[in-house]
C-alpha positions, 0 to 999 in steps of 0.5 A, a space after each residue: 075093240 078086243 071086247 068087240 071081237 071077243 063078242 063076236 067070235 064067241 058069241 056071234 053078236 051081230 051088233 059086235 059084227 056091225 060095230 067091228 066092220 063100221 070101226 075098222 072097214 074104213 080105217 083099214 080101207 084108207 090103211 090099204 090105200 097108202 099101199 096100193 094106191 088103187 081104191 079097187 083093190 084096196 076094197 078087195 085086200 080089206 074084204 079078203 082079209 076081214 072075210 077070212 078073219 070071220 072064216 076062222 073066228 073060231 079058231 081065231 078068237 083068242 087073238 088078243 090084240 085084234 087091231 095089231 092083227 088086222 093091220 099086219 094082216 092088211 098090209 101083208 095082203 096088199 104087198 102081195 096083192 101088189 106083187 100080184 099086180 106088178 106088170 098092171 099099169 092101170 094106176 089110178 092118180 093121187 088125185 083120183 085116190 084122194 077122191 076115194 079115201 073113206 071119211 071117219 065119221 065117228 064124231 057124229 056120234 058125239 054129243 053135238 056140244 063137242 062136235 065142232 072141236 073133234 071135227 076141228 081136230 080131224 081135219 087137223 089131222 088129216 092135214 098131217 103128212 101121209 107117215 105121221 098121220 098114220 103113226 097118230 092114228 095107230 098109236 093115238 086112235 087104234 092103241 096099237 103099242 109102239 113095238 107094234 106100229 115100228 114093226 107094221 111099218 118097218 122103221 126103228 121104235 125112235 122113227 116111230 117117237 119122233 113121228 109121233 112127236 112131230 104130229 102132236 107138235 103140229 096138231 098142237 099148235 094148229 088147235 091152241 087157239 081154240 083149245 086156250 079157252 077150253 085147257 080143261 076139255 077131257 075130251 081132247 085132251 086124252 087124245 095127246 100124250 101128257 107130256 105133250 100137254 104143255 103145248 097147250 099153253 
């Protein structure tokens, strides 16, 4: 996605425009949601933010790690947004938030012989606790550095391994059954570190 940026705050491409919202909207949407727990104002922290980003595109554009950005961005802005609200008792539900969590529909976009295994993996995923799905995803899926994701969600760099660990452990042992018949698919394997391979077999 730093490609995507630098497309778009320098040469105001409109399909960067189109291919940075639809990538980072509902991952930074759901990324609020776990902050402030109201989907309303998760939509307000998440526009607010990429609105003032595309505000100061120029000045912003040599920004050179966009995700780490966004994500710093987004959850400075919800805890204040939270601060803000802080006598507001109109708290949505856990139940009623789930309701409102934005699907990642980017396995649709797959070639449909490799749909079932990246749907399988999502739903493995999302099956994941709240803290080490959010590790997986911004290490594994946004490439934000370990530094980076112990520092946007506070804990030491060894919390953020050993979540990390366990999320692959477990995502492993859910997909072997598929996966044994299929240890050669360059696909799905990327999405783990190496030295979580064995886990495979």
């Amino acid at each position: 996605m730093d490609d995507t940026w630098k497309r778009l705050s320098e040469e105001n491409d409109r399909q960067a425009f189109s291919d940075f919202f639809d990538h980072f909207y509902p991952k930074l949407f759901n990324f609020s949601l776990q902050y402030v727990k109201i989907p309303s104002g998760a939509e307000e922290v998440v526009s607010d933010v990429i609105f003032n980003l595309l505000k100061e595109k120029n000045r912003k554009k040599n920004i050179k790690r966009i995700s780490s950005y966004l994500y710093q961005s987004v959850k400075n802005k919800s805890l204040n947004w939270l601060r803000d609200q802080k006598k507001n008792e109109n708290y949505d539900s856990i139940e009623q938030i789930e309701d409102y969590i934005i699907e990642e529909v980017g396995y649709l976009d797959i070639e449909p012989k490799d749909r079932e295994i990246f749907q399988l993996l999502e739903e493995s995923i999302s099956q994941l606790s709240t803290q080490r799905q959010m590790v997986y995803r911004l290490l594994r899926e946004e490439r934000l550095l370990l530094d980076e994701v112990a520092e946007l969600l506070n804990v030491s760099k060894r919390t953020i391994e050993k979540h990390l660990e366990l999320a692959v452990k477990e995502l492993c042992q859910r997909l072997k059954p598929y996966l044994e018949d299929q240890r050669q698919h360059p696909k799905i394997r990327k999405m783990f570190p190496r030295s979580f391979v064995f886990f495979f077999f």
